[in-house]
GUZA-600992 format. One record per residue (C-alpha): residue in three letters; x, y, z. Coordinates in pm, whole numbers, padded with zeros to 5 digits, always signed. Layout:
N
ALAXYZ...
// end
This chain:
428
UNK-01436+01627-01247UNK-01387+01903-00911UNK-01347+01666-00650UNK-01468+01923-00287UNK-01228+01831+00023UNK-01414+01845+00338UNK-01053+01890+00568UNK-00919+02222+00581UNK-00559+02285+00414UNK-00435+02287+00812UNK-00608+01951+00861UNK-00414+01841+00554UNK-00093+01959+00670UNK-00146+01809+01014UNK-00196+01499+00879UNK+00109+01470+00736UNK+00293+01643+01013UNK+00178+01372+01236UNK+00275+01059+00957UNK+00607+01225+00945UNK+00650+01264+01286UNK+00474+00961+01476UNK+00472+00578+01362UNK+00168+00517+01530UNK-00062+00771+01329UNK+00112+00645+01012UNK+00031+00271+01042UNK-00324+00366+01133UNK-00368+00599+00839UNK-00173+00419+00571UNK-00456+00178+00542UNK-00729+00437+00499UNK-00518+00750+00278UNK-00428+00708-00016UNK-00168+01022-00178UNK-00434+01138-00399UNK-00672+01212-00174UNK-00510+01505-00053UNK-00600+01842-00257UNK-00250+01961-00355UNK-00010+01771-00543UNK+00256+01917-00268UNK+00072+01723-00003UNK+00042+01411-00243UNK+00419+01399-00302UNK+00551+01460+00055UNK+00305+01173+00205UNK+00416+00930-00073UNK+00761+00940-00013UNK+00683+00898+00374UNK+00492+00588+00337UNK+00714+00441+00053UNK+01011+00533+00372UNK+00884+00357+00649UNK+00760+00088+00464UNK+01141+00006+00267UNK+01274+00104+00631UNK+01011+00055+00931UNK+01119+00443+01024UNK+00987+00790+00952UNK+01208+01005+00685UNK+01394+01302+00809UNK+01279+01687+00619UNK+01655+01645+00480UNK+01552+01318+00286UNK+01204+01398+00185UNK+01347+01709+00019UNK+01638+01513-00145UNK+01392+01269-00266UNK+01196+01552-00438UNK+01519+01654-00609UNK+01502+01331-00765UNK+01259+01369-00996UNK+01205+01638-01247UNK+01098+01932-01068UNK+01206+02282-01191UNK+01381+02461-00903UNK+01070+02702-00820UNK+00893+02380-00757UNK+01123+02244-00558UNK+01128+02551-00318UNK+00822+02526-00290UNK+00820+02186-00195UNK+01045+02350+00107UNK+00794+02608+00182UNK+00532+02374+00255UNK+00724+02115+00440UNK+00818+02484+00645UNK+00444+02557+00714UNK+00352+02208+00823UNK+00633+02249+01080UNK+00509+02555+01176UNK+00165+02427+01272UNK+00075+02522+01567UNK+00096+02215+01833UNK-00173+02225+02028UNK-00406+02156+01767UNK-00262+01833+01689UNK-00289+01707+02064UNK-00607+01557+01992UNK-00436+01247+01792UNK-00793+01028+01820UNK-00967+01361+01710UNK-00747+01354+01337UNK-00762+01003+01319UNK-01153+01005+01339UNK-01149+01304+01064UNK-00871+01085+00846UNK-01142+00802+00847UNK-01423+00991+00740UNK-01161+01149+00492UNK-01062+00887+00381UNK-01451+00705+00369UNK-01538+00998+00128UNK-01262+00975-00112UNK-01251+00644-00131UNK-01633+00622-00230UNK-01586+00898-00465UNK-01315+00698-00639UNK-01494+00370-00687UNK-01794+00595-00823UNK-01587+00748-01143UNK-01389+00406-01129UNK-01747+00204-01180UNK-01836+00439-01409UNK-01574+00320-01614UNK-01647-00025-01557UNK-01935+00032-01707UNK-01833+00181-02006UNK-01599-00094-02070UNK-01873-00370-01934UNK-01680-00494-01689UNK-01982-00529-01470UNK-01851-00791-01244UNK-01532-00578-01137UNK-01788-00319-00993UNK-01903-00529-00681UNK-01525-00537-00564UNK-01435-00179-00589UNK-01773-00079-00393UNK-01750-00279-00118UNK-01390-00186-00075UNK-01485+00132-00065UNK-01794+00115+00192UNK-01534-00137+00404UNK-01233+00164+00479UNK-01229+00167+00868UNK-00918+00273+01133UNK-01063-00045+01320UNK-00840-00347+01162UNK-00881-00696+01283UNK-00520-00789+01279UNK-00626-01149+01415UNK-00551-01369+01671UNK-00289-01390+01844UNK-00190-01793+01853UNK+00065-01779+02173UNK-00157-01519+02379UNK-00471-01697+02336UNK-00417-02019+02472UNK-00686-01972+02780UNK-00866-01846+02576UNK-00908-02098+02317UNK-00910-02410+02644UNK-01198-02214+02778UNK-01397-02171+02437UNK-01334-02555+02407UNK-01413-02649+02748UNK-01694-02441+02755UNK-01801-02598+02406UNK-01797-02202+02272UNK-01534-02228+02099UNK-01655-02204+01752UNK-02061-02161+01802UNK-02124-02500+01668UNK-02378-02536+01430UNK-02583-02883+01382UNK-02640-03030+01043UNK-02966-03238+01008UNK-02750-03567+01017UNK-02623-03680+01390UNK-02361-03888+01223UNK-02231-03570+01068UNK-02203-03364+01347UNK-02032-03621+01503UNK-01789-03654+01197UNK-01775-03298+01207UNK-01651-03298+01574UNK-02032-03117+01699UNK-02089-02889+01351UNK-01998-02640+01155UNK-01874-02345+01264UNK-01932-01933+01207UNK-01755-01809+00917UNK-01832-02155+00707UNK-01985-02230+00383UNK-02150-02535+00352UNK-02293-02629-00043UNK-02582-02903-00113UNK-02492-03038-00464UNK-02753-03287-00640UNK-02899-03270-00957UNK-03240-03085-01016UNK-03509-03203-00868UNK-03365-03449-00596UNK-03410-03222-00267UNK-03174-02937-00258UNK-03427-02746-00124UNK-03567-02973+00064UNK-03257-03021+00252UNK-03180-02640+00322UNK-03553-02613+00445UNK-03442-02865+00652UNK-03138-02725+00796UNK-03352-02430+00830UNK-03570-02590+01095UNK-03287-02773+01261UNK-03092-02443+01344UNK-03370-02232+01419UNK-03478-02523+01670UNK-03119-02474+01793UNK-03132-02097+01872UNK-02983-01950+01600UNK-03115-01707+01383UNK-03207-01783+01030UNK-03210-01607+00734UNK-03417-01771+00468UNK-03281-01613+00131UNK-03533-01790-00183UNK-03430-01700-00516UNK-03666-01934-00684UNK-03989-01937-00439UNK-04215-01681-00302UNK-04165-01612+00049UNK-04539-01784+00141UNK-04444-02124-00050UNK-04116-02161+00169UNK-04311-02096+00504UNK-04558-02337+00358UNK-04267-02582+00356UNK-04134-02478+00659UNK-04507-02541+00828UNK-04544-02861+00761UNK-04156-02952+00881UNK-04212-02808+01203UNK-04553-02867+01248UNK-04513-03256+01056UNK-04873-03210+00897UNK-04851-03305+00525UNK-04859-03066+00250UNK-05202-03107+00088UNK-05360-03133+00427UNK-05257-02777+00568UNK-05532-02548+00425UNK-05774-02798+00662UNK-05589-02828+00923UNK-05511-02470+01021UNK-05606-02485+01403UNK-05367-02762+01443UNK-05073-02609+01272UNK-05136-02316+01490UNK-05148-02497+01796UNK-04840-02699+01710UNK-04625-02392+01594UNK-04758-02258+01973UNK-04600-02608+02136UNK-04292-02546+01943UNK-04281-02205+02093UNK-04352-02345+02471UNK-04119-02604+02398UNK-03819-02481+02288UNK-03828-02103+02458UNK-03458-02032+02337UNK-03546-02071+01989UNK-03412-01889+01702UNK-03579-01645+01466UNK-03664-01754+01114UNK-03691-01491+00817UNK-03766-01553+00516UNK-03688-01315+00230UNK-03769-01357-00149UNK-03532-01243-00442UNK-03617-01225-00822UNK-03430-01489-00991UNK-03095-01413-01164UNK-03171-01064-01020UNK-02987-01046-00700UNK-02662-00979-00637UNK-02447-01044-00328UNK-02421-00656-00270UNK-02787-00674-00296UNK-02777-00922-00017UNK-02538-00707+00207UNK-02724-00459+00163UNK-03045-00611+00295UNK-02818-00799+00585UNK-02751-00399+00674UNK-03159-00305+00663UNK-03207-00589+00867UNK-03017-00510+01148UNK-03099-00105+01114UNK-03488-00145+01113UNK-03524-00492+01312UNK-03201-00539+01481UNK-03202-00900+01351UNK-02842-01050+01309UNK-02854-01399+01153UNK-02635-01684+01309UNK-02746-01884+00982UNK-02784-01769+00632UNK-02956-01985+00398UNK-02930-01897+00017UNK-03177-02112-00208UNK-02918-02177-00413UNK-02629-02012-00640UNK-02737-02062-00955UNK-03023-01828-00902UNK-02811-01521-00788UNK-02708-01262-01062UNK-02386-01298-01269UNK-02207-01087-01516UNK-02325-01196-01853UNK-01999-01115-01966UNK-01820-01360-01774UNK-01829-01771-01862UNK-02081-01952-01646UNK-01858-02155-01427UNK-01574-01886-01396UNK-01909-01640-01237UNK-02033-01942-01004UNK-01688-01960-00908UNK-01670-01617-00818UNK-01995-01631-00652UNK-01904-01895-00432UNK-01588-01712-00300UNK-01841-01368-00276UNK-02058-01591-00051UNK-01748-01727+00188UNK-01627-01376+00244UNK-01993-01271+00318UNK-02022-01579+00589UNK-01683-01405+00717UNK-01785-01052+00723UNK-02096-01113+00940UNK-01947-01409+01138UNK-02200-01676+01032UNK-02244-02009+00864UNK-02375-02013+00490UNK-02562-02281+00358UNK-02607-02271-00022UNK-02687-02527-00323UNK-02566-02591-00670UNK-02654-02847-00904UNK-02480-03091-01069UNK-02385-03124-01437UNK-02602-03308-01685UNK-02344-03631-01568UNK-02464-03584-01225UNK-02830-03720-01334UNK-02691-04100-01457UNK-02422-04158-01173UNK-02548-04344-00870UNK-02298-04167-00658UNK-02222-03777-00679UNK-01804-03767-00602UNK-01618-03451-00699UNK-01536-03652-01021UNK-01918-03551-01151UNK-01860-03186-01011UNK-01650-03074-01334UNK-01770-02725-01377UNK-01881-02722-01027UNK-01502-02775-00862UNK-01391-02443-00870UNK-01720-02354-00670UNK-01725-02629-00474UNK-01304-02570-00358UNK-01387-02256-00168UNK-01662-02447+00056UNK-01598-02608+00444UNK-01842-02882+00346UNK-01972-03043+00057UNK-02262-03304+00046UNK-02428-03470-00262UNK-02791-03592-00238UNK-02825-03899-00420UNK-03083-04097-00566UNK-03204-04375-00811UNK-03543-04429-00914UNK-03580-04709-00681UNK-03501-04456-00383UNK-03697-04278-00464UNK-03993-04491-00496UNK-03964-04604-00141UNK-03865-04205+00023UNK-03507-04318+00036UNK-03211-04129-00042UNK-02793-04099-00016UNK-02612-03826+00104UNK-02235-03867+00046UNK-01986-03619+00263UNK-01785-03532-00058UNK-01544-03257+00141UNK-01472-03225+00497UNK-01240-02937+00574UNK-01250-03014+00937UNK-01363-03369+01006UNK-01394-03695+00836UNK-01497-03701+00475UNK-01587-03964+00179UNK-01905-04172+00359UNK-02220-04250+00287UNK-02534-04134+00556UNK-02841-04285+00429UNK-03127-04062+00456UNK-03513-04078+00441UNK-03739-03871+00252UNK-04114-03773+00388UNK-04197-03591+00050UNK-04564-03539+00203UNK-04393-03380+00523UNK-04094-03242+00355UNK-03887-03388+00615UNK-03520-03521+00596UNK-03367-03759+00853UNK-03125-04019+00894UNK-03235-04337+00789UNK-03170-04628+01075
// end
C-alpha cells in the first residue's frame, strides 16, 4: 500500500533537526511520531536512535554518535554515507524557517493525526481478517486521541489552594447526589465526575427503575443528563420519566395530559437552574462504546450539549465481540465505560444483572456477583436492589452499598417502591 506524506522532505528534515537539537520539541513530539511515519527509511533511522538516546540518557545525541550508531548495524558503506549526507542536509537547513517552533509542532500533530489513523485502518483491517473484532475499538480510538496537548496531571504540592478552595467552596469534585440521602451522606455529598457507579439486581427488580430515578434526581440538580436506553424506545423512557417528575401514575397519563403539562411547567418555574435531560435509544446488542463516543461528539457539534451525567440502560445490552467469553467482554465493557466517564469528565451510571444465584439470595453481596466481579472491580460504587416476594407485595425494597471506593460501604438503605409512579425513595 503507497502511503502519500502531506510534509515536505524539508519539513521532514526539520523535524528531526529540531528533536536533535532541542529537548523541548522532542518530548512534545515523541508522543505523537512514531519512526515510520517519516517517508525515508534515512529519516526513520536517524529519529529512532534520537529518541531511544534521550530516553536511555535524558540528553540529545551528538551527529558523531548517531553516525556511530548507524555503523552498528549492517549497512553497506554507500549506505552509510549516505546516512552522512542526510544528517549534512538537515544541518544545512536553512534557520529561519525553523523559528516558528509552535508552527512545526502544529504540522507534527496533524502529521502525526494522519499517520496514525492510516495505521489503525490497515491494522483493523487485519483485525478483521483474523476476527479479532474487539482489538479494533482500542487501536481507533488511539488513533483519533494523538494530541501535542497532554494532561500530565496534577500537581499534589502546587495545588494545595487550590484543592482548600474547591473544598471550601464545596467544588471540589462537582458532587453528584444519588437518590438515597443516607448515601450521599455516606458518600461524603456524592459521587464525583470521572465515576462509574453500577446498579446490580436480578431481572426484573428495578434496575431501570432506579437509573430513571437517578435520572430525575440529577437533572433536578442541574446537571445534564444523557439518557442512553438500549432496551426501550426513547418515548417509553420519557413516559417513565413523566410520571416521576410529574408523580401522576402510569395508566392515568394518556387522561391526564393538561396536568402533566402544567406540572412539567411548575418544575420548570421551580427549579430554573435545572439540567437538560436527553434521551437517546440504541438497538440492543448493537451499540458499541465507540458508537457512543461518537454520538457524545454529534451532540456537542450540532447541539452543544455536554452531559454532567451519563446514564447507560444497562451493560448487558451494549455490543460485544462474539468471539470473546461473556464475562471476560462485560469485563471489558465495564473498564470501556470508566475511561469514557474519564474522557468527558462525568459520572456514569450503568446496570448489570445478577447471576441466576442472585434470584434465591435475600441479600445481593459480591459473593452472588461471580461472573459479575471482574465488572463490578472497575466501578466507584456498587449497589444491589433487593427483594423478596413479600417486598414486593407491600412496594418495599433493599438496597445494599456493596462497594464504596470513597465512603462507607456494606449497609443496608431500605427503600420504597411506587411501581404506579415509578418512584424510588428512602423508606423512613
Amino acid at each position: 500500500m503507497t502511503t502519500t506524506y502531506e510534509l515536505s522532505e524539508n519539513i521532514q528534515r526539520g523535524i528531526i533537526y529540531l528533536s536533535k537539537s532541542d529537548s523541548n520539541f522532542l518530548t512534545q513530539a515523541m508522543p505523537m511520531i512514531k519512526p515510520d511515519y517519516f517517508e525515508f527509511p534515512s529519516h526513520q533511522k536517524i529519529y529512532t536512535i534520537i529518541v531511544e538516546y534521550y530516553l536511555k540518557y535524558q540528553k540529545l545525541p551528538s551527529d558523531d554518535f548517531i553516525l556511530q550508531d548507524i555503523k552498528k548495524i549492517k549497512t553497506p558503506n554507500e549506505l552509510i554515507s549516505d546516512y552522512k549526507d542526510e544528517l549534512d542536509a538537515i544541518n544545512s537547513l536553512d534557520q529561519n524557517s525553523l523559528n516558528n517552533e509552535d508552527y512545526l509542532l502544529d504540522l507534527v500533530e496533524s502529521f502525526a493525526k494522519e499517520q496514525s489513523l492510516k495505521d489503525a485502518i490497515i491494522r483493523s483491517a487485519e483485525m478483521v481478517k483474523t476476527k479479532k473484532y474487539s482489538e479494533i475499538e482500542p487501536i481507533m480510538r488511539d488513533a483519533l486521541t494523538v494530541s501535542r496537548n497532554v494532561d500530565l496531571g496534577l500537581d499534589y504540592f502546587s495545588d494545595v489552594d487550590g484543592r482548600w478552595d474547591r473544598l471550601t467552596n464545596d467544588t471540589s469534585d462537582a458532587s453528584h447526589r444519588t437518590i438515597f440521602e443516607s448515601l450521599n451522606q455516606a458518600l461524603e455529598g456524592g459521587l464525583a465526575d470521572k465515576e462509574l457507579a453500577m446498579v446490580v439486581a436480578p431481572p426484573g427488580v428495578g434496575k431501570s427503575l432506579y437509573l430513571a430515578n437517578q435520572a430525575v434526581r440529577s437533572c433536578l440538580d442541574g446537571s445534564n443528563v444523557l439518557y442512553i436506553s438500549l432496551e426501550m424506545s426513547e418515548d417509553r423512557v420519557a413516559q417513565r420519566l413523566d410520571s416521576i417528575f410529574s408523580r401522576i401514575r402510569q395508566n392515568q397519563l394518556k387522561d391526564r395530559c393538561e396536568d402533566l403539562k402544567d406540572r412539567l411547567s411548575q418544575v420548570t418555574q421551580q427549579v430554573p437552574d435545572r439540567g437538560n435531560l436527553k434521551i437517546k435509544e440504541f438497538p440492543t446488542k448493537r451499540a458499541t462504546v465507540n458508537q457512543l463516543r461518537a454520538y457524545l461528539q454529534q451532540l456537542q457539534n450540532y447541539e452543544s450539549f455536554t452531559p454532567d451525567v451519563i446514564i447507560i440502560d444497562y451493560l448487558e445490552l451494549l455490543a460485544t465481540d462474539a468471539q470473546t467469553p461473556e464475562y471476560q467482554a462485560q469485563e471489558r465493557l465495564a473498564q470501556e465505560l470508566r475511561g469514557m466517564a474519564i474522557e468527558y469528565k462525568c459520572l456514569l451510571w450503568t446496570a448489570t444483572q445478577t447471576n441466576r444465584e442472585g434470584k434465591k439470595v435475600n441479600l445481593i453481596t459480591d459473593t452472588e456477583l461471580a461472573d459479575s466481579y471482574g465488572k463490578t472491580r472497575v466501578c466507584d460504587l456498587v449497589l444491589s436492589i433487593n427483594q423478596n416476594e413479600e417486598e414486593f407485595d407491600s412496594g418495599k425494597s433493599r438496597v445494599y452499598v456493596i462497594k464504596s471506593r470513597n465512603g462507607r460501604a456494606r449497609f443496608i438503605i431500605p427503600a420504597r417502591m411506587d411501581y404506579e409512579r415509578l418512584v424510588i425513595s428512602q423508606a423512613q
